[in-house]
N, C-alpha and C positions, 0 to 999 in steps of 0.2 A: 533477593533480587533488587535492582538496581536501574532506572529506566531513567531515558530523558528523550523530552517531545522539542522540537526546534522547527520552524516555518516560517521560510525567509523569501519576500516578492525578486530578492535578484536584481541584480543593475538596469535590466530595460523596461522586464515586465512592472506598467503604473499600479496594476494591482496582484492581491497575493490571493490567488483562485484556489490554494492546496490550502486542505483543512486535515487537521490531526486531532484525533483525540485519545484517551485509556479511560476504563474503567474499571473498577476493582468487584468485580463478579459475584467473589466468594470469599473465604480466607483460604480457597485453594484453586483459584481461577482467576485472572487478570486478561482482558480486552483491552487490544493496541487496533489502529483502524486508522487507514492514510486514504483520501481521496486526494484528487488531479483532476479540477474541474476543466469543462471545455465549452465554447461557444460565445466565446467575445464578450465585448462591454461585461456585466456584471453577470452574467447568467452561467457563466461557470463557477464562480464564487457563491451563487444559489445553490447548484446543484450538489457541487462538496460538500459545502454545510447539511443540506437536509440530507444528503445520504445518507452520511457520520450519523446524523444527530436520529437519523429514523430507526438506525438500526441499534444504536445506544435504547432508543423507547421502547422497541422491541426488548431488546434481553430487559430492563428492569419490570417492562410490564410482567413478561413472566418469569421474573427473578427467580418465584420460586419451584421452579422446573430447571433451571439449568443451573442453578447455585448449587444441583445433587449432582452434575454429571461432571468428573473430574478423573474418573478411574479409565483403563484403558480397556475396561469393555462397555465402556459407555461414548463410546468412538462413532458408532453409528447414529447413534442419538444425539449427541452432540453438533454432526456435519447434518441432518436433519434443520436440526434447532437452526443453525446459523443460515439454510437455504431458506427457511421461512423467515428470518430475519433479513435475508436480502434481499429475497421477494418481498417482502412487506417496503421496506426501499425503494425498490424500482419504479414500483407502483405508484408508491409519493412522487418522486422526482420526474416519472414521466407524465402522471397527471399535470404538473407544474407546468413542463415543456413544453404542452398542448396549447397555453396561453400565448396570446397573440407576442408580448414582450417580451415573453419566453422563450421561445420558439428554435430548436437546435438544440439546447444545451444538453449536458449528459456529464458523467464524471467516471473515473475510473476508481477502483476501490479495491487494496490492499487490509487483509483482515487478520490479524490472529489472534486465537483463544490459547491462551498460555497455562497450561498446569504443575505443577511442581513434577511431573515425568516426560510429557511429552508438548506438543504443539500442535495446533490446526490452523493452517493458512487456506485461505478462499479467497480468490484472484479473478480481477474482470477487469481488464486492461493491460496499461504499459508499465504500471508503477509495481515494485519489486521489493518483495522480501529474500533475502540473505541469509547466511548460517555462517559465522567463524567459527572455528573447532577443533581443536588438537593443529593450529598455526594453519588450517586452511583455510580459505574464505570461497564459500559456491554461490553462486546465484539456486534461489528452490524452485522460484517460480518463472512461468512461460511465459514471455510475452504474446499478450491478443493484439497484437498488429499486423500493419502488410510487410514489411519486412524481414516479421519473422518468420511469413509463411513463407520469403521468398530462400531464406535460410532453409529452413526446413525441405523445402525443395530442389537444395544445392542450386540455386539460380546465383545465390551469390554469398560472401562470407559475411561472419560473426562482425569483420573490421570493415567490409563494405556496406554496412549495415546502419555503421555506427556515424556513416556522410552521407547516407542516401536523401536524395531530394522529400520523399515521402515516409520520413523515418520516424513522423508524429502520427502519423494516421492507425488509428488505433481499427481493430474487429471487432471488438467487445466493447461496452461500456454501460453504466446504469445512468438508464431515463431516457433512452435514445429511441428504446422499441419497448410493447407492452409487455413482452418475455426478458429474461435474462438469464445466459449459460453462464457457468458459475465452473471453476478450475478449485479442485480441492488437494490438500498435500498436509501429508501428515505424518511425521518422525518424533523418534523419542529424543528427549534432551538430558543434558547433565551438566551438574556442577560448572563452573567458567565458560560454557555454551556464550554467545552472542548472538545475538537475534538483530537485524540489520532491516527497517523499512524504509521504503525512498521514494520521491517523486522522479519523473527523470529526469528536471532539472537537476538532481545527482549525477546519474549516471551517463547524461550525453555531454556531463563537461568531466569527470572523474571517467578514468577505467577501473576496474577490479582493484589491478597490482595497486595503485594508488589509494583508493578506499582502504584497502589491508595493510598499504605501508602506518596509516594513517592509527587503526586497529592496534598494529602492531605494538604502538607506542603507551598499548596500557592506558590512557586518561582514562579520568572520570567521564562519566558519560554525556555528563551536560559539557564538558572543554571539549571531548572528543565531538560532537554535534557540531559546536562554535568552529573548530577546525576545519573538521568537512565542509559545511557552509562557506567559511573565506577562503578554501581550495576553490570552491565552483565558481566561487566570484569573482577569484585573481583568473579564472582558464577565459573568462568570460560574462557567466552568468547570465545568461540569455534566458532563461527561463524562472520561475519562482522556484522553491528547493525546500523542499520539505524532508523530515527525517527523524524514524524511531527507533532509537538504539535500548537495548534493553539487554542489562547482561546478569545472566543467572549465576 
């Protein structure tokens, strides 16, 4: 396996609010984890950070409970493990929020636990995990926004979507409420699989075809990353651009 983390503020945003982290679990488990902070001045660069870093304390605190679960009927156990790790999350971050200089922020938070067969993504927001594979590239995960409910409602398309006035307004997010729903997805993987995570400064200056042209060209993971970044930055780059590429 082969992975590279890249997190870049972007030409207008002053600061870089997307926090990326890995952690190496097991010798047969590996944690990738992308937040998308939100709520101005510096409190969305709070909320990223502690998300990341709460749910990083979580699995080491109990390393050793989930450094045993890597088989695939430890599936249930595992998406467990990781609801109590982003519950334990929320709870930090929205305590935080409660303070007066705090107040608003919240992040969105892309997760996966990576095993030599398969994958678990846990999803709460706009930010997106991906799958290349056998030359195709999918989006795995939902967006928790309004616009993708308005998708989903046939009010309007996938490319109307992707201009909509209110196409940052997230449903979901951790530290915003004292609860948090949590999107789970889980597929097996194999040998040259690519594992694709983003902030949406990716994907609202990049489409798909473009990310996959990009894919397509084989780098290394850390040049493929440097690529995607100065795509988003030549389209624009209006936003910060975070991105975890990771290929089996």
């Amino acid at each position: 396996m082969k992975y590279s983390l890249l997190s870049d503020k972007g030409n207008v945003r002053e600061m870089n609010e997307d926090y990326t982290k890995s952690l190496k679990v097991s010798e047969n488990a590996h944690l990738f984890l992308l937040a998308d902070g939100m709520g101005g001045h510096n409190k969305g660069e709070v909320a990223s950070e502690l998300a990341v870093e709460s749910v990083v304390e979580y699995f080491q605190r109990h390393r050793e409970i989930i450094s045993n679960l890597h088989q695939k009927t430890d599936l249930p156990k595992i998406q467990e493990f990781i609801k109590r790790a982003i519950i334990f999350s929320n709870e930090r971050v929205n305590k935080e929020s409660l303070k007066e200089d705090q107040h608003g922020m919240g992040t969105t938070l892309v997760l996966s636990y990576l095993t030599k067969e398969f994958v678990v993504i846990a999803n709460i927001g706009d930010s997106r995990a991906y799958l290349y594979c056998d030359n195709s590239f999918e989006q795995v995960t939902n967006d928790n926004s309004y616009v993708q409910e308005l998708v989903k409602l046939g009010v309007i398309s996938n490319e109307e979507a992707r201009n909509h006035e209110k196409k940052n307004i997230v449903t979901r997010a951790i530290g915003t409420e004292s609860g948090v729903e949590i999107d789970f997805y889980n597929f097996e993987i194999k040998e040259k699989d690519v594992l694709l995570m983003c902030s949406d400064g990716l994907t609202n200056m990049l489409k798909d075809f473009e990310i996959k042209e990009i894919l397509d060209r084989k780098y290394l993971p850390s040049f493929c990353c440097e690529q995607l970044v100065k795509e988003a930055k030549q389209k624009g780059g209006y936003d910060n651009i975070s991105i975890i590429l990771v290929y089996l």
